[in-house]
C-alpha positions as CSV (number, residue, x, y, z in Angstrom):
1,X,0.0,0.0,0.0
2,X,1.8,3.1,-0.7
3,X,1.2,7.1,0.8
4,X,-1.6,8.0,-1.2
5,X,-3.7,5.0,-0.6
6,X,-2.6,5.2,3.3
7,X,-4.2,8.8,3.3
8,X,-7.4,7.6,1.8
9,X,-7.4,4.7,4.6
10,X,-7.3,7.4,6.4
11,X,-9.9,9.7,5.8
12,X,-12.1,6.5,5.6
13,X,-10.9,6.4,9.1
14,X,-11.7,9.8,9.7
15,X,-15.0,9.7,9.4
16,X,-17.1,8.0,12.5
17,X,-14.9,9.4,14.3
18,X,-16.4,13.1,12.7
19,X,-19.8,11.7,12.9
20,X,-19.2,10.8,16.6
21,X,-18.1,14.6,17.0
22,X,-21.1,16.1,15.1
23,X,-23.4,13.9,17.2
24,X,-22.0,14.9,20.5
25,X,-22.1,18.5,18.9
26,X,-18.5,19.1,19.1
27,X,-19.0,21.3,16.5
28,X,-15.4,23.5,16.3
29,X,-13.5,19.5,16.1
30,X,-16.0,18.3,13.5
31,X,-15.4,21.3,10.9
32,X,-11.5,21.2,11.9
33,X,-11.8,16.9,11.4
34,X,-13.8,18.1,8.2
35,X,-11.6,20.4,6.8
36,X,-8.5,18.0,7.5
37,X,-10.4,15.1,5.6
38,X,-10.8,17.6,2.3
39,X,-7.1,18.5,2.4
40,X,-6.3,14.9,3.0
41,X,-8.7,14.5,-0.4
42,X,-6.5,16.8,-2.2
43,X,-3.4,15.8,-0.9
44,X,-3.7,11.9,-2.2
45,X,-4.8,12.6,-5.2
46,X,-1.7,15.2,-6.0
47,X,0.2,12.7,-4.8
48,X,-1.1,9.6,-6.8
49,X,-0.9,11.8,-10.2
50,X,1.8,14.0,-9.9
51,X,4.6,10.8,-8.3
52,X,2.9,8.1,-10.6
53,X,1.8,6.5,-7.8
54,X,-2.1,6.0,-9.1
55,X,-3.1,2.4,-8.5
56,X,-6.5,0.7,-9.0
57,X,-7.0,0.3,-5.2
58,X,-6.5,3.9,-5.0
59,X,-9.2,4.6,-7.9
60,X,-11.4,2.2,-6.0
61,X,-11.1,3.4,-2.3
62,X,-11.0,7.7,-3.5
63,X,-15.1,7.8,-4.5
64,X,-15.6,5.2,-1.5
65,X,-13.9,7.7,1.0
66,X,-15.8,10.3,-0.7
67,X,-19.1,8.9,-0.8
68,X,-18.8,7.7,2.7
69,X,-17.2,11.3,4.0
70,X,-20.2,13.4,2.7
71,X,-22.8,10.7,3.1
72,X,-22.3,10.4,6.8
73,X,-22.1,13.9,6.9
74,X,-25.3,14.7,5.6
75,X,-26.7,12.3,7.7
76,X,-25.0,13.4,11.3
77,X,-26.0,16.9,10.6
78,X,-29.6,15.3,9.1
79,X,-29.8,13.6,12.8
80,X,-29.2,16.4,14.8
81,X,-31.4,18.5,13.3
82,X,-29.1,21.2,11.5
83,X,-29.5,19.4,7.4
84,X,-33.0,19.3,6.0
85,X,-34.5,15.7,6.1
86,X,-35.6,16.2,2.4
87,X,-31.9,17.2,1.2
88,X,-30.4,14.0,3.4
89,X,-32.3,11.9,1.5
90,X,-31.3,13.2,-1.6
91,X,-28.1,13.1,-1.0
92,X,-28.0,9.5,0.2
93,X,-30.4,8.3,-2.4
94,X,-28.3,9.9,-5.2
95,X,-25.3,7.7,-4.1
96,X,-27.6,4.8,-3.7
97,X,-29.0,5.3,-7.3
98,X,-25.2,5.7,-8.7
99,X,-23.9,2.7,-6.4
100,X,-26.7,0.4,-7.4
101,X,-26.6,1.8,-11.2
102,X,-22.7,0.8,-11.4
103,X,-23.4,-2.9,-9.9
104,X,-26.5,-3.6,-11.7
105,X,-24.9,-2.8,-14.9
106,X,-22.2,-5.4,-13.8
107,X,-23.5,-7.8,-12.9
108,X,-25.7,-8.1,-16.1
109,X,-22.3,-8.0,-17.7
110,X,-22.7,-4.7,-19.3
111,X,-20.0,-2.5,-16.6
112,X,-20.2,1.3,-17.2
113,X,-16.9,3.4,-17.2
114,X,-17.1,5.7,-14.4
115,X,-16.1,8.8,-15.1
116,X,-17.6,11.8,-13.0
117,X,-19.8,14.2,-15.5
118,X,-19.5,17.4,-15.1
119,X,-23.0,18.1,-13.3
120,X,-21.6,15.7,-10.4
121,X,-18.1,17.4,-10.0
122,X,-20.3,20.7,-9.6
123,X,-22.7,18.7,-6.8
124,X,-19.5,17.5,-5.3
125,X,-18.1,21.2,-4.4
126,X,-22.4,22.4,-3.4
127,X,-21.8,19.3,-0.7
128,X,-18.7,19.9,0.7
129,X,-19.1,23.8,0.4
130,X,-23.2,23.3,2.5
131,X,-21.5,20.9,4.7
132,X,-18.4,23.1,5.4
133,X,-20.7,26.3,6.1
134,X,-23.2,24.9,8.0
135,X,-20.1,23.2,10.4
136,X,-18.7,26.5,10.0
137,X,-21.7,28.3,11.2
138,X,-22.6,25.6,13.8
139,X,-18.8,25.9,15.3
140,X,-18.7,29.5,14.9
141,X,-22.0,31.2,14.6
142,X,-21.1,33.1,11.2
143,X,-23.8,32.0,9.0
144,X,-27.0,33.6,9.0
145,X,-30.4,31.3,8.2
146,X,-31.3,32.6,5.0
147,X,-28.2,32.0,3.5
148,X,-28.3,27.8,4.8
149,X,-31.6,27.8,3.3
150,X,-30.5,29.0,-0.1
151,X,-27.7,26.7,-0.4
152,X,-29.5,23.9,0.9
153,X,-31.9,25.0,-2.0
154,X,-29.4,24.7,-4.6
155,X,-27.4,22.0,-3.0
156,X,-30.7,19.7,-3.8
157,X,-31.2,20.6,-6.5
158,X,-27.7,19.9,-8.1
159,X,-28.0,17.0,-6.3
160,X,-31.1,15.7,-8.1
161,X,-29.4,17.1,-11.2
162,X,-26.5,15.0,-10.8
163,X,-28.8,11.8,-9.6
164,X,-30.9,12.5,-13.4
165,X,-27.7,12.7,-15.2
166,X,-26.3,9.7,-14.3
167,X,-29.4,8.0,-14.8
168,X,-29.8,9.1,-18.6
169,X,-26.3,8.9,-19.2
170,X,-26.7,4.8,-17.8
171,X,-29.9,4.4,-19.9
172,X,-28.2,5.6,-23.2
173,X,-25.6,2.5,-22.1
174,X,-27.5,0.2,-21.7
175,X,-29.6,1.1,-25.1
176,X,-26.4,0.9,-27.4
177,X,-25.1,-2.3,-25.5
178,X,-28.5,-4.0,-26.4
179,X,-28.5,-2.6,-29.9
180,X,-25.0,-4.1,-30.0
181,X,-26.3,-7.4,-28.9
182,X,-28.8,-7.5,-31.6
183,X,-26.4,-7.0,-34.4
């Protein structure tokens, strides 16, 4: 295992522990936990591309320490009452939908490619940015209502954005690999 797969273990780590803190509403440690998890996101993948040191475990375990990172997240902050129940479940249905898209399609032996579109990388940065401000504004008291409410708005809506491109992009695979099969 080299260093850039050792700091993805890691952040994969990271995270009950930040759930833990956002649940006992140790604010101030969760956003500081939070915002050491995204550098640690950065940080691998500058590593893994710019010192050749990309493997497939790495491309494997990146989106899983992702997915789980924000996921949990979104449902801490859900629990304790600070994330809209509507937006959690978007957010964790969206990653069901793209999970459950990816291993249906292999195990009917047509695999998909995945390659975040553009719509997602944009729905990324929304998720990390509402989850960073409302830690932020939970830790530090420095983010009025109206603003949460906005980007919990648009947050959503990226999110079900993202969750309806994947989905057409998946149904236009699975169209040409059965209009392969019947040539």
């Amino acid at each position: 295992m080299n260093i850039p797969n050792i700091i993805t273990v890691a952040r994969i780590l990271m995270v009950p522990v930040i759930v833990y803190l956002i649940l006992t509403q140790a604010f101030a440690a969760a956003f500081a936990l939070f915002l050491v998890a995204g550098a640690s996101d950065g940080l691998d993948g500058f590593l893994a591309k710019h010192f050749h040191m990309d493997t497939e475990l790495g491309a494997y375990l990146d989106p899983v320490a992702d997915k789980a990172l924000l996921v949990s997240i979104f449902v801490a902050l859900g629990l304790v009452g600070h994330v809209p129940l509507w937006l959690v479940i978007a957010v964790v249905s969206r990653d069901i939908l793209i999970v459950g898209g990816v291993l249906m399609a292999w195990m009917i032996g047509r695999p998909i490619a995945m390659r975040p579109l553009v719509v997602s990388k944009v729905n990324t940065a929304f998720q990390i940015g509402y989850a960073s401000l409302v830690l932020a504004g939970l830790a530090f008291g420095i983010l009025p209502e109206t603003w949460l409410l906005a980007l919990s708005l648009l947050t959503g809506g990226l999110t079900i954005a993202s969750a309806a491109a994947y989905l057409l992009s998946w149904t236009r695979h699975m169209a040409r690999a059965l209009e392969t099969d019947r040539r």
